[in-house]
C-alpha positions in Angstrom: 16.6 30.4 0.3 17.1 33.8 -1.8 14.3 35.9 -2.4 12.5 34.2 -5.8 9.5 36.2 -5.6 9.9 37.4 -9.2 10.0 33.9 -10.7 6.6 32.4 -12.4 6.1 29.5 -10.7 6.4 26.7 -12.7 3.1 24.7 -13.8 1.7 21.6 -15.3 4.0 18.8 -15.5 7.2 18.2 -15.7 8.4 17.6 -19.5 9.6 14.3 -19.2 10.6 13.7 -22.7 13.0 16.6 -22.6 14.4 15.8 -19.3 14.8 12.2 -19.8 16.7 13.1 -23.3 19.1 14.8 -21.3 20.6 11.8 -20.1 21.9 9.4 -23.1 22.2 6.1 -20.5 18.5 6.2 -19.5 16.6 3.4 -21.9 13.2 2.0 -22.6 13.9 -1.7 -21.7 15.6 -1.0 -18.0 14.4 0.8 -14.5 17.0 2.8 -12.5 16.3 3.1 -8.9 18.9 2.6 -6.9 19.8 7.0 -8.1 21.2 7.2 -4.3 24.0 5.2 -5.1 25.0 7.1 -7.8 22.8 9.2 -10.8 22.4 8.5 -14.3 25.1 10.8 -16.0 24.1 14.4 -18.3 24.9 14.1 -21.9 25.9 17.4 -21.3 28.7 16.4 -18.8 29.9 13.5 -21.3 30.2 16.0 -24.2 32.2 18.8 -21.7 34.7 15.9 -21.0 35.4 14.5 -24.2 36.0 18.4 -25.4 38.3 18.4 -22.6 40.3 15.8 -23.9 40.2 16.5 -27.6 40.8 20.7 -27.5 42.5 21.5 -23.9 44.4 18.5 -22.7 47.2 20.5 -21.5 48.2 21.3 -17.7 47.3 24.8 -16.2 49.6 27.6 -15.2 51.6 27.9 -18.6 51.4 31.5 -20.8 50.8 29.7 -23.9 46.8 30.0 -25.5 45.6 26.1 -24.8 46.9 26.4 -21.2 44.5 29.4 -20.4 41.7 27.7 -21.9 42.4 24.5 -19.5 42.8 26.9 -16.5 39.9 29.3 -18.0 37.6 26.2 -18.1 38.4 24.7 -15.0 37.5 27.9 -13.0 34.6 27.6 -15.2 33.4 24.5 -13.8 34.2 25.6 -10.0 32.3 28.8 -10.7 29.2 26.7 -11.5 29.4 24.6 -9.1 29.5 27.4 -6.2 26.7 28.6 -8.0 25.0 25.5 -6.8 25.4 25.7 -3.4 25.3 29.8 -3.3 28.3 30.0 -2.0 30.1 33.4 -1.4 32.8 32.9 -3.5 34.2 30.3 -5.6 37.1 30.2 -3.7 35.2 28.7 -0.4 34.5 25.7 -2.6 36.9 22.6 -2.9 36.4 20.0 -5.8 38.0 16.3 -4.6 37.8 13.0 -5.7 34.6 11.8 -3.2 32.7 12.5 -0.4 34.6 9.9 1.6 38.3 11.5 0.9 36.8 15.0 1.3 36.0 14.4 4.8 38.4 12.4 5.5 41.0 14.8 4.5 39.3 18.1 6.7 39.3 15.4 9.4 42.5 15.7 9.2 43.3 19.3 9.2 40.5 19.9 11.7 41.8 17.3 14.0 45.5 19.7 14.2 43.6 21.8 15.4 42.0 20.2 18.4 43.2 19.4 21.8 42.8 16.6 24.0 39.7 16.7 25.6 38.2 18.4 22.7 34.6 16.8 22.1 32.8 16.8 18.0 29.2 14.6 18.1 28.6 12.5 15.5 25.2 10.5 14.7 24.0 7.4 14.3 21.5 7.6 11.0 24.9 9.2 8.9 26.7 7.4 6.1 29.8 6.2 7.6 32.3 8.6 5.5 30.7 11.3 8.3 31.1 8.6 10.6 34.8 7.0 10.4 36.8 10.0 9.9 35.8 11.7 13.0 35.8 8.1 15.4 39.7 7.9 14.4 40.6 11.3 16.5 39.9 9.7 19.5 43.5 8.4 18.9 44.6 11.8 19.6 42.1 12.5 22.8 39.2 13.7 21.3 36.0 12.6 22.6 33.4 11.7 20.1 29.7 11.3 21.1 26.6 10.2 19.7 23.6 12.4 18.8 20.6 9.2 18.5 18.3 9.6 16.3 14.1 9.6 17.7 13.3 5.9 16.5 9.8 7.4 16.2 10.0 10.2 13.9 13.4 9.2 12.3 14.7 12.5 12.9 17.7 14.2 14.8 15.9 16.0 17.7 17.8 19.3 18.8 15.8 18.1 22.5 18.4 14.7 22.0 21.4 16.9 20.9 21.6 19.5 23.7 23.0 17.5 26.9 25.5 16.3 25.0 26.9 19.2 24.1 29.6 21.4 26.3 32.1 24.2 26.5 34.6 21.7 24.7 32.1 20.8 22.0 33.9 21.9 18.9 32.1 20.0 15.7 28.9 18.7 15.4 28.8 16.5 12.1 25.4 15.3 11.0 23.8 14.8 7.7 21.1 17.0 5.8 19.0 13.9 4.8 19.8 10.3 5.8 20.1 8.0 2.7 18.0 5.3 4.1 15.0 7.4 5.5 14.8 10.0 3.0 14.1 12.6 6.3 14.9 15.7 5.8 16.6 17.2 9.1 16.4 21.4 9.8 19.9 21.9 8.8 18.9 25.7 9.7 17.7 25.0 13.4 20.2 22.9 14.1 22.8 25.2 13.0 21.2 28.0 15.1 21.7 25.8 18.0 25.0 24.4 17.5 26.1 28.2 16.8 24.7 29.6 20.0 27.0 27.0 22.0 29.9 28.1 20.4 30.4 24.7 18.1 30.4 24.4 14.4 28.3 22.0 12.0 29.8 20.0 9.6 27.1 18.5 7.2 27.1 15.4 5.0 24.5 16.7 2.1 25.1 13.8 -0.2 21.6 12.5 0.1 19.8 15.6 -0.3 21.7 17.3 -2.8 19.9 15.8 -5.5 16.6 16.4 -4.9 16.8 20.6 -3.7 19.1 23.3 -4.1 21.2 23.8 -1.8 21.9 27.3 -0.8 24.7 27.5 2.5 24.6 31.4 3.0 21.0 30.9 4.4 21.7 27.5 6.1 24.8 29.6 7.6 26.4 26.5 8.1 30.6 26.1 8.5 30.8 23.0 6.0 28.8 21.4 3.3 30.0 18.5 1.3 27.9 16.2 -1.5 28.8 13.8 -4.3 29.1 15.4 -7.6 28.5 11.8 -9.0 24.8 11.6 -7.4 23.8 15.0 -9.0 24.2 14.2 -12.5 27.5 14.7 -13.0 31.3 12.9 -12.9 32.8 10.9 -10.3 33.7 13.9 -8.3 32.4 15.8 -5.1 32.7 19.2 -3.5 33.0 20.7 -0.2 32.0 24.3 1.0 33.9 26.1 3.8 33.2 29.5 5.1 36.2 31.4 3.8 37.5 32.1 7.3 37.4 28.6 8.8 39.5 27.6 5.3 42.0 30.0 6.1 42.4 29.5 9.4 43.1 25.2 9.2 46.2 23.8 8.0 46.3 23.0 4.3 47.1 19.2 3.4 49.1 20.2 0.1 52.6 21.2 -0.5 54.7 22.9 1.8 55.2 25.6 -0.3 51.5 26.1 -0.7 50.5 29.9 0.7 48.4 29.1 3.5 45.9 32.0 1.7 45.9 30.1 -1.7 42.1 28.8 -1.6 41.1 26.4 -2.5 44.4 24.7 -3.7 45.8 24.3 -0.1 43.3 21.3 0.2 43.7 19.7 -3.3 47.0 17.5 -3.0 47.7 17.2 -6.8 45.8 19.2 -7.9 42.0 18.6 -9.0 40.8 16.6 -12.1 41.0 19.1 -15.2 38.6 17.3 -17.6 36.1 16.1 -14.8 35.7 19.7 -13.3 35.3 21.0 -16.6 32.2 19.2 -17.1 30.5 20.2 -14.2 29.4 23.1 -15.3 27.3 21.3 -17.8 25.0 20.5 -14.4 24.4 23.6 -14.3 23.4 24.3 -17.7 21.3 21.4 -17.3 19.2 23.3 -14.6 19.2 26.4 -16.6 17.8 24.5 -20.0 14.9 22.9 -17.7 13.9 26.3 -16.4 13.6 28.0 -19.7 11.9 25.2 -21.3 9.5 25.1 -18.4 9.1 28.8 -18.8 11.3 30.6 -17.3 12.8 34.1 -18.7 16.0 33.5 -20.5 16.9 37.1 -18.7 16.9 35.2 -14.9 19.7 34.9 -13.1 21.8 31.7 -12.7 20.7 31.0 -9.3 16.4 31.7 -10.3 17.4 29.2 -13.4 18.2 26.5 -10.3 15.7 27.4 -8.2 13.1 27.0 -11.0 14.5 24.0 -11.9 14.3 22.5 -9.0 10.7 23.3 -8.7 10.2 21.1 -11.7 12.0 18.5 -10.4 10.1 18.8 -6.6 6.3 17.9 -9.1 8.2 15.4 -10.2 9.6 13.7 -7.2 6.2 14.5 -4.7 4.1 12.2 -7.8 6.5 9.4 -7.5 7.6 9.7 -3.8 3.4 9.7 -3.0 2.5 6.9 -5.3 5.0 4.6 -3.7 4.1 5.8 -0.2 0.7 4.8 -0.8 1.4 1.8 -2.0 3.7 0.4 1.0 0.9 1.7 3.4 -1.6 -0.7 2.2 0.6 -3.1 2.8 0.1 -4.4 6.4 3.4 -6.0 6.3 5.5 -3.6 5.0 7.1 -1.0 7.3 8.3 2.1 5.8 11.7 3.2 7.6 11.7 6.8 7.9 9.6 9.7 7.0 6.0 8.7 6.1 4.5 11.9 4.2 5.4 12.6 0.9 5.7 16.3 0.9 8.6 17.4 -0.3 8.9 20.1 2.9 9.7 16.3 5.1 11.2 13.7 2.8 13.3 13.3 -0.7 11.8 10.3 -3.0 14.5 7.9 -1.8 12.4 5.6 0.0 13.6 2.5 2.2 11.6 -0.8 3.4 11.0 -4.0 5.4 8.2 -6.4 4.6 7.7 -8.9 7.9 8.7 -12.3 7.5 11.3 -11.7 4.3 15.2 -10.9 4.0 15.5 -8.3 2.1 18.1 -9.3 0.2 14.9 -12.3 -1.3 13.1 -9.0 -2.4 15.6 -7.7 -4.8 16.5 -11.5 -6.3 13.0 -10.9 -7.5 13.3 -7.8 -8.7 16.6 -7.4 -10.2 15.6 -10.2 -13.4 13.1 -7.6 -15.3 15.6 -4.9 -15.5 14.9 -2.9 -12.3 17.6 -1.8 -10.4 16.8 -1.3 -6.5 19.2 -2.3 -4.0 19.3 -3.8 -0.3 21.2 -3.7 2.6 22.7 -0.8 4.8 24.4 1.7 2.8 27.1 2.1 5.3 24.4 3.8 7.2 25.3 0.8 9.6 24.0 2.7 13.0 20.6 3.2 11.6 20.5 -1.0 10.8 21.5 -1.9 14.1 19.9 0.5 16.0 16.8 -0.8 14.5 17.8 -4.1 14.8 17.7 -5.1 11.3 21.0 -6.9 10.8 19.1 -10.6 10.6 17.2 -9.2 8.1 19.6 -7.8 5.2 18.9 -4.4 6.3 16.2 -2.4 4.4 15.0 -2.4 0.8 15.5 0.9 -1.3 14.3 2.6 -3.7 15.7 5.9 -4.7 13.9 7.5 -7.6 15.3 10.7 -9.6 13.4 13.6 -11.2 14.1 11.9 -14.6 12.0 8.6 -13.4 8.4 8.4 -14.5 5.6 7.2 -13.1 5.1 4.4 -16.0 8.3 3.1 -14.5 7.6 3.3 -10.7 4.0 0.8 -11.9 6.6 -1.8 -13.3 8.2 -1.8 -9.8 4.7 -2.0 -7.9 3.4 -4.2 -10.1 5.9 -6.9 -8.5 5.7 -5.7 -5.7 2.2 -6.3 -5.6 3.1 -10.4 -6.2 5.9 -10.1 -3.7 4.6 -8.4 -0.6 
């Protein structure tokens, strides 16, 4: 990460009053933890949208005064959201409709530029949109192999990765943190590696994205992509691309389209006006939590972030080593990734088997007092059969947010005290 050393380090608590007023959807009388599917939604955002609608509803490019606010708001919104990730340049960042169709589409563009014989590794603990997109260019002669995760530790070992890598090892697409074991992987060893052999990374960050800031200029990695819609924001997500590798691929829009006009040459139609406009209301989110937590006003965009993010870190460790604690004196109950609660290892999205149960029979109970947790395998379908866990309705999991107390997390226990 940047140099913060002239931030005060944020203490006490976090102020959960104020943060959980932030999202209007959050309420007394029901329990969201099933976050990693998709976050409760910023008031902020809701309000950018609607203003959208009611004061700039107009498409971009025109001369006329409405039309440069639309396209003065939209860059707005992709400003903040580079700001997020640290990018270089706003330009090096590409909003699109999900995390699925993003990579997806740079499958495509990547795979014109591949020959037969051509090798990208994939994984077996990713969500299957890093999964799918890359199998299907096998159709063209590219060979696609596996990087196993250590059934042990849970994590992607660079020790696993290395034989299968070779001289025609172009891609190696892996994810930051996998949504079922809440490990997080060194995105910045790995990289090192895969650079040294002359290969690129391309990594899924859905699952970690809400939990730390993300910063890719000291990851150094070639491309980042996460789910707007997971970090408190719209049904959107966003992809980063060092500026070079964008202008070298093929774009996927227009003919016409200059192969130099980033990011538009990857955004068929166009992006969503009213939806990127909002998205910089995450980032004024970050920056309200850091000045109410004590923060100078005068910080930078990026220290607002980082603070914020430190806020949310006491946050997540309380919850993430309550629940921890709880499963582990449970001697039929095995936790399914990462078993330390420090926020250095794991994100609070926590996953579960309890011997002698279906999963799915967990949830049944949990689901009628208002708690939302979910079961099954997140189309993380490798790590489920890998482990074997297919008769069983694959894991249960619960993925908590920063805005999730600890009075809520005691509602869950509390049942899961009768259950398990």
């Amino acid at each position: 990460m940047e140099n913060n050393s002239n931030l005060n380090k944020s203490s006490g608590s976090a102020d959960m009053q104020f943060i959980r007023s932030a999202f209007p959807s959050l309420r007394d009388d029901y329990v969201f933890f099933d976050n990693a599917g998709g976050s409760q939604t910023l008031g902020l955002v809701m309000d950018k949208i609607t203003d959208y609608y009611m004061h700039s509803n107009v498409q971009l490019g025109g001369v006329y005064s409405v039309s440069k606010q639309a396209r003065a708001r939209v860059d707005e919104g992709n400003y903040h959201i580079a700001q997020t990730l640290n990018a270089e340049q706003t330009e090096s960042v590409i909003v699109g409709s999900s995390t699925t169709a993003l990579i997806r589409l740079f499958s495509i563009v990547i795979g014109q530029t591949l020959k037969e014989g051509d090798e990208i590794i994939i994984t077996n603990c990713d969500h299957e949109a890093n999964v799918s997109p890359w199998k299907d260019l096998q159709k063209q002669g590219i060979i696609i192999k596996t990087w196993t995760f250590n059934p042990s530790s849970y994590q992607l070992e660079i020790e696993d990765l290395e034989p299968l890598m070779t001289e025609r090892t172009k891609y190696v697409a892996f994810c930051h943190t996998s949504n079922i074991f809440g490990s997080i992987h060194p995105v910045k060893a790995i990289t090192e590696f895969v650079h040294s052999k002359g290969a690129k990374v391309f990594v899924d960050g859905v699952a970690y994205a809400p939990h730390r800031l993300i910063d890719v200029q000291d990851l150094d990695v070639d491309f980042y992509v996460y789910s707007l819609y997971k970090v408190f924001g719209p049904h959107l997500a966003v992809l980063y691309g060092k500026k070079q590798w964008l202008l070298d691929l093929p774009g996927i829009n227009h003919n016409f389209i200059a192969p130099n006009d980033l990011p538009y040459k990857f955004q068929p139609g166009g992006q969503n006006y009213e939806l990127s406009y909002s998205l910089s209301g995450i980032s004024e989110y970050y920056q309200s939590v850091a000045v109410h937590h004590g923060l100078s006003e005068t910080a930078s965009i990026r220290e607002k972030m980082q603070y914020a993010f430190e806020v949310f870190d006491q946050q997540e460790e309380r919850l993430s080593k309550r629940l921890l604690d709880f499963l582990q004196s449970k001697p039929s109950v095995t936790i399914i990734g990462e078993r330390d609660y420090a926020k250095e290892k794991r994100v609070c999205t926590i996953a579960f088997v309890v011997k002698g149960m279906h999963s799915s029979d967990i949830n049944a109970q949990i689901h009628p007092h208002n708690i939302g947790i979910k079961t099954g395998d997140f189309y993380a379908k490798g790590i489920v059969k890998a482990l074997q866990l297919e008769n069983q309705g694959g894991v249960v999991r619960v993925s908590m947010a920063h805005y999730n107390s600890l009075d809520e997390l005691e509602k869950l226990i509390k049942l899961l005290d009768k259950i398990i």
